[in-house]
N, C-alpha and C positions, 0 to 999 in steps of 0.2 A: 427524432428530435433534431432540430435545424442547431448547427453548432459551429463557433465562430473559429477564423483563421487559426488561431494558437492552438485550440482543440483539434483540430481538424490534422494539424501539423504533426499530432503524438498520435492522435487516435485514430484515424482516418485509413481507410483500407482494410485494416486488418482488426478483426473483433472475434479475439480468442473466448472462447466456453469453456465450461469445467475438465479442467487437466489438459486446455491447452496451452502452449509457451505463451508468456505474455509476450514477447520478441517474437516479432514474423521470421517464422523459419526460412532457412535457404534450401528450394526442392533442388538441389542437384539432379535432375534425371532429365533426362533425353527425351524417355517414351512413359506412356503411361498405358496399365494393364487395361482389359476387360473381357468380362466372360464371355462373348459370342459376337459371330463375327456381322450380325446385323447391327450391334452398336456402334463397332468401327465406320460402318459405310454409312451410319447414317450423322457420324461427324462429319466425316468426307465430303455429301452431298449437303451440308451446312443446315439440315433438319431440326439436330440436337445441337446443343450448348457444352464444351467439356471440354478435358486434356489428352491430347493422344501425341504429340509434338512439340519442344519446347522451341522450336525456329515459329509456331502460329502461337501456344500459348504455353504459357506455365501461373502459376498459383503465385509465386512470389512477386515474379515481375506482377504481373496482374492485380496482387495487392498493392504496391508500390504506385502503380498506373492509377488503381481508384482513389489513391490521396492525393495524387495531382490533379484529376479529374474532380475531386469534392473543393480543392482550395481553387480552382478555375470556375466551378461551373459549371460544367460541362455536360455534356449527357454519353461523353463517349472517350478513352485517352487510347492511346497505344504509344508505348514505351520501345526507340530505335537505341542503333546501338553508339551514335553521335549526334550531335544536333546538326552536324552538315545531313546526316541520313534524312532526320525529320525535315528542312527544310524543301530538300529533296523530292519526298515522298508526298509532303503536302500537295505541291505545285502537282509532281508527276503523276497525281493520282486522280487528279479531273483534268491533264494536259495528255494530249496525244501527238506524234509527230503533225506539222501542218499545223496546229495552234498556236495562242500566243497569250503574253500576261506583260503585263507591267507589275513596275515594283520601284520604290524608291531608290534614288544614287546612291545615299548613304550606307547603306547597309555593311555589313561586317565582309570583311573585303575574300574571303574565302567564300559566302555567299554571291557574292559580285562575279565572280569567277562560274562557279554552278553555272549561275547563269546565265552570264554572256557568252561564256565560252563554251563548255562542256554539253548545256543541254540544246544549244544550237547545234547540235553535233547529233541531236537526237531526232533531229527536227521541229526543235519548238523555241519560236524566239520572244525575246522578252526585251522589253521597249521600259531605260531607265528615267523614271521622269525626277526634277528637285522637289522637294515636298515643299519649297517656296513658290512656286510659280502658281500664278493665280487659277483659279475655277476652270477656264476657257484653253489653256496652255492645255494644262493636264487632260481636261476630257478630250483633246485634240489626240492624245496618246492612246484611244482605246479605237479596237479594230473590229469588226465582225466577228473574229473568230478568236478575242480576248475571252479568256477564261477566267482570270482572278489577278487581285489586286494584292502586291505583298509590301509591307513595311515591318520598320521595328520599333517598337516603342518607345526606345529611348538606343540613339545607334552605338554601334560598335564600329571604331572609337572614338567619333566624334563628339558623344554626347550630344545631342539631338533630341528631341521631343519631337514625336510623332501626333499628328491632329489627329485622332482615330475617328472621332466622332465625323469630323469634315472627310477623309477620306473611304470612312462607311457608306456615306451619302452618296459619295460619287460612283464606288465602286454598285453599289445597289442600284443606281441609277440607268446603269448599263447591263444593269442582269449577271454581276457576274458578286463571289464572293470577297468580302476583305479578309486577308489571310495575317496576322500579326505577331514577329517573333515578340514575346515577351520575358528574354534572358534576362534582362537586366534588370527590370522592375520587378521581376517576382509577382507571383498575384498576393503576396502581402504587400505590395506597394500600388498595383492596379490589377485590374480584371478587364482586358479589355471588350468582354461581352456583353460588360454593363454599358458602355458605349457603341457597341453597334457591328463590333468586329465577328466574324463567323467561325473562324478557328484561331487557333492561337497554337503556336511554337517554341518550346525552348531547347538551349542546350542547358541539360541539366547536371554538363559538367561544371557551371559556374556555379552560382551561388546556391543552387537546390540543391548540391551534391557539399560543396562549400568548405573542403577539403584537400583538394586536388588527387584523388583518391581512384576518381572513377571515370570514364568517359561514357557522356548519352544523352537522348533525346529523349521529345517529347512531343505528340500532337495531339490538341484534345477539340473535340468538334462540340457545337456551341448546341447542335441541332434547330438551328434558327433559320437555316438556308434552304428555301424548299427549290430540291434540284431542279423537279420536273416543271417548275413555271419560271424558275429563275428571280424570284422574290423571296426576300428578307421578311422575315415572322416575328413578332413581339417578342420577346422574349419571357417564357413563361415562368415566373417566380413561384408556382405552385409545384413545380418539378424539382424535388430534388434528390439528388444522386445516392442511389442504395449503395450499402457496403458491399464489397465484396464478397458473390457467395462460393462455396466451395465449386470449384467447378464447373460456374459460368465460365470464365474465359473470354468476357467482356464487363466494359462496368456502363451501367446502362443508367434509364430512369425509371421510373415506373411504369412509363409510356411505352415502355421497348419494344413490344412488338407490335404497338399498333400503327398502320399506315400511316406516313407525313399527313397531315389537315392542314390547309391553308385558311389561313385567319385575317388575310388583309389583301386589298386588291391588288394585284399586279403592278407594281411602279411602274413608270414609262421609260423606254428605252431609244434612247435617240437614233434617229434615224442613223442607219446604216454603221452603227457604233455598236461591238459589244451585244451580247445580247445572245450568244450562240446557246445552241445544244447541249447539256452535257450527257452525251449520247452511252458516254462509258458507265455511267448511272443509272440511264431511264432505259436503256436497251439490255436486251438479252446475252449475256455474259457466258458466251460459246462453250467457254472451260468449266461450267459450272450447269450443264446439260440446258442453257437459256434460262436460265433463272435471274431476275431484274433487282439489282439491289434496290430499287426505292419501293418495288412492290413490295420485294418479300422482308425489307428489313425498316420500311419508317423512318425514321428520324436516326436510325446510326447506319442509316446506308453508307456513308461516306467513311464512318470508322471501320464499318465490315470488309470495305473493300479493299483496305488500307493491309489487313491482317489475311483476307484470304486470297488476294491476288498479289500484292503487291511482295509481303512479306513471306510468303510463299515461292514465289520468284524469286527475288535476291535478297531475303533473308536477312537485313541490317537490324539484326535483334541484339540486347543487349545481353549478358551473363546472368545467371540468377543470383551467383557470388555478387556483381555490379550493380542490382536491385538493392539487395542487400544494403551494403554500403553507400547506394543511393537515401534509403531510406532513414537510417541513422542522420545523415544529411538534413534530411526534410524536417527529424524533429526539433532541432533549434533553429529553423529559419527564421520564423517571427524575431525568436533573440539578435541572431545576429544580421539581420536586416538593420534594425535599427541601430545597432551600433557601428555597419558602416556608414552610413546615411549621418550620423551623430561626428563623426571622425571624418568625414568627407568635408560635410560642410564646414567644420573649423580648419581644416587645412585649403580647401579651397577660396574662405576667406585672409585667410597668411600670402598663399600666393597672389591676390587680388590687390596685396598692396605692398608683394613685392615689387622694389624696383626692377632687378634683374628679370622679371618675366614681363612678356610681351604683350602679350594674350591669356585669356583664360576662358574655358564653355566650359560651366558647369551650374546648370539648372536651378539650385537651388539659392544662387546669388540674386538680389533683387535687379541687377544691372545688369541679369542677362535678356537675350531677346529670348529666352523660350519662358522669362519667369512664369509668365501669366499661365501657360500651358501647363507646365510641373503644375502649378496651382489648380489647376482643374483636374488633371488626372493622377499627379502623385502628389498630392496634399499633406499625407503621411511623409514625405519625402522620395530620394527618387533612387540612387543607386549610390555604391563609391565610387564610382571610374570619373576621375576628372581629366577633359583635354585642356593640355597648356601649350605654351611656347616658348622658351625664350628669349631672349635678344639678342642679336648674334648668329653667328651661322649654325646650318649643319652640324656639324663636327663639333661645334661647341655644346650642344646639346648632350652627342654621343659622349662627350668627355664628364660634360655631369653627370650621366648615369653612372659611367664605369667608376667614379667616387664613391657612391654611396656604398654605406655599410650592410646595413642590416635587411634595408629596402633591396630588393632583387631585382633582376633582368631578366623577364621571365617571357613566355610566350603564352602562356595563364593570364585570366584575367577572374578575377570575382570573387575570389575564396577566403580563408580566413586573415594570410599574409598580405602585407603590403608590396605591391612589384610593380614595374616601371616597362615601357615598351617604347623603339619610336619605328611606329607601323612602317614609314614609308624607307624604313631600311631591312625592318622584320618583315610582319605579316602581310604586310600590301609589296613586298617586294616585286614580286610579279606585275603590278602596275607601271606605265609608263608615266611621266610625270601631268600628262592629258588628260587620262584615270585617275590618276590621283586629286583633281581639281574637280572633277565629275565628280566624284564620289566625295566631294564638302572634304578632302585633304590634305591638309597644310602641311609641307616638305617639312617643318620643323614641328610640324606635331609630336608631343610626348604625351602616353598616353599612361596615366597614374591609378591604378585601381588602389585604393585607399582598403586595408585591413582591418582587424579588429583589435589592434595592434595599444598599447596609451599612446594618445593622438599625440603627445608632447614628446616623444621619444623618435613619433612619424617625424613633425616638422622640424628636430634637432637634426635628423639625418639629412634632410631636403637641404636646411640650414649648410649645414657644413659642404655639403657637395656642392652648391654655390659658391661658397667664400670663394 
């Protein structure tokens, strides 16, 4: 039975039977038994479906993974142990040295870093373009040997609205996939698969965990991107995502092990743009005696490989304890989505018409440039995190925060409490002030992630740390 967001948030994953806990247990274990040693080799050889390892699978993460994969969409999730891991791991998992991807400037400034700096180090560089810049700018930015297209939904911390739909197109255009972190909307506020996006990423140490409790990720594959022709697929609303079974060690669809089908002609791929191989996909996977994830695995090629090479390798899994605690998380998100989004927009309207502030981005004001956008993709509303500014220098900004009372100074952003940030002294420190304007960030940006907090007790604190 097809069951909407709020059911999916309690029930999802995990569907205990007679005498078992209604609470998803926590599997503590490492290893897991079995009676002969042909079963083991033939998890090994990726024949069978099961547990023998909690760095490739475990039962708890794995239920945890199937309720973010049923609140996405998805036909496929695997749970890291940070959302830098998942961001990570997305790119690097159809990226080889000698490749290349673009992504937008704005993005969360630890991903900005990933990727200019660190995974050029890897050999794979990645070409930041503004999500403003028109049709022609942008496709100018894709190479031969571009792999995928990364944005955020809504940035961190500029607050930004991402055009998914518009840059699906493009990315599709060029044969490659659109990759979308969605931390901040939650898929109770969007799904960016309904719109055109092929994977989608959180960290779900923000609001899906929504505690500050835990740290983790999230990558869930749409199974819309057919590797081997480099074409985008309808996406199928007749698929949808089974429970968790005992054992699997993936959450699939019903389709699982049948071969990708292509259902639409090949897009066109402009000359000399984009368009490459993804060879790590459609070729023979040496470590795994030649075996080709799109043949042997269909539509979650891209999650198999996520889990049996990638995480195999270097291992950025999360704790089953941190599942755990993630999942308590997941089941009042519908609730407290909406009561930041309800507390955001009333404080973002107080500072709209204070004098003392400068500036203000946040989506859900009608006099912002992104309203129209929020309106087509977070119509429900969009997130708490409001960027402000206000008049005055630097310092003076730094002096209203160290006032506030109850509102904190946090390096957190999304969770139940209300905390305060100014990136370009915090988390963008590392940027020079050149980066900082690349990346849509304003020296006096303060960055307000709104709690669940009585909004009247938020703007009393705001209040007073002005006077």
């Amino acid at each position: 039975m097809k069951q909407n967001l709020e059911t999916l948030c309690i029930h999802g994953g995990w569907h205990p039977t007679k005498g078992q806990p209604q609470q998803l247990p926590i599997y503590q274990s490492t290893t897991f038994k079995y009676d002969t040693s042909e079963q083991m080799a033939r998890l090994f050889d990726l024949e069978d479906e099961g547990y023998f390892y909690t760095r490739l699978a475990n039962p708890t993460n794995d239920a945890v993974a199937a309720k973010i994969n049923a609140l996405e969409g998805g036909v496929g999730c695997v749970l890291t142990s940070s959302g830098q891991a998942a961001s990570f791991y997305a790119v690097f998992n159809i990226c080889q040295a000698g490749d290349h991807f673009v992504t937008s400037n704005n993005i969360y400034g630890g991903t900005f870093n990933l990727f200019g700096v660190t995974m050029k180090k890897l050999g794979i560089e990645c070409t930041f373009v503004d999500p403003d810049w028109d049709d022609e700018r942008i496709h100018a930015a894709f190479r031969p040997n571009t792999k995928c297209f990364f944005g955020e939904t809504i940035s961190n911390p500029g607050g930004c609205v991402f055009d998914i739909e518009r840059f699906a197109r493009i990315a599709h255009e060029h044969g490659v996939p659109l990759i979308v972190d969605n931390t901040f909307a939650t898929p109770i506020n969007c799904r960016p698969f309904e719109w055109g996006a092929d994977i989608v990423t959180h960290s779900t140490t923000k609001y899906m965990d929504g505690h500050a409790t835990q740290v983790g990720g999230a990558i869930i594959d749409s199974g819309n991107f057919d590797w081997e022709t480099g074409t985008h697929r309808p996406s199928r609303p007749d698929l949808q995502p089974l429970p968790c079974r005992e054992g699997s060690g993936h959450h699939l669809t019903s389709e699982e092990t049948a071969p990708a089908q292509v259902h639409s002609a090949p897009l066109p791929t402009r000359e000399g743009q984009g368009g490459g191989s993804f060879s790590c996909l459609t070729q023979p996977d040496e470590s795994y005696h030649g075996l080709t994830y799109t043949k042997a695995f269909g539509r979650k090629a891209y999650i198999t490989k996520i889990v049996s090479q990638l995480m195999r390798d270097l291992g950025s899994i999360p704790s089953p304890q941190n599942c755990f605690l993630l999942n308590l998380g997941l089941e009042t998100l519908h609730l407290r989505m909406q009561r930041h989004c309800e507390n955001a927009q009333r404080v973002a309207e107080w500072l709209e018409q204070n004098p003392k502030v400068g500036w203000i981005n946040y989506c859900g004001l009608p006099s912002n440039k992104y309203y129209a956008l929020a309106q087509k993709y977070l119509p429900g509303g969009s997130c708490g995190v409001i960027a402000f500014g206000l008049k005055g220098t630097r310092e003076e900004a730094i002096r209203f925060m160290d006032r506030l009372q109850f509102v904190s100074i946090a390096t957190h952003v999304a969770d139940a409490r209300t905390c305060v940030l100014h990136p370009a002294s915090h988390t963008h420190r590392q940027l020079s002030d050149e980066q900082l304007r690349q990346a849509g960030i304003a020296p006096d940006l303060v960055r307000l992630s709104v709690g669940i907090e009585n909004v009247q007790d938020i703007i009393a604190d705001l209040e007073q740390a002005m006077a």
